[in-house]
Steps between C-alpha positions, in 0.01 A plus 500: 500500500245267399198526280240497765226823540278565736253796522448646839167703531537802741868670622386546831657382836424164402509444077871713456621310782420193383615630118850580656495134639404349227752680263754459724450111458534513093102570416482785213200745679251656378359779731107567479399813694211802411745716666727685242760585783522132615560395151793801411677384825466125417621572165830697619558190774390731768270506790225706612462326860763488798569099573802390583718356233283547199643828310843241459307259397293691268788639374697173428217369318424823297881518364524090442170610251250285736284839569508685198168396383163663633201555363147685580197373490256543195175710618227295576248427256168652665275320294592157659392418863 
């Protein structure tokens, strides 16, 4: 694997698909969601939605070490608009 990372905001039908692509071409992912459950399930290389071919490709990625990284996002400051 290379040394290239990419954070993908939101593991929805659209961000963990394209995180599973994207890993699955050598990128190291980082997975951005509010969502603890979307997280946990990125972070195990699994999915939470039904498309077809993704939970192999999820899982490839997650044991070549390409998924294992997710983080949550810091509160937001309310004192900034």
């Amino acid at each position: 694997m290379n040394e290239r990372s990419i954070a993908v905001h939101g593991l929805g039908y659209i961000g963990l698909v394209h995180a599973g692509a994207l890993a699955a071409l050598g990128w190291r992912v980082v997975g951005v969601d509010i969502d603890h459950a979307k997280r946990a399930a990125f972070a195990r290389g699994e999915s939470l939605i039904s498309e077809h071919g993704l939970a192999p490709l999820l899982r490839a990625a997650h044991e070549e070490g390409a998924c294992l990284l997710y983080t949550s996002p810091s509160p937001r400051d309310r004192t900034r608009s």
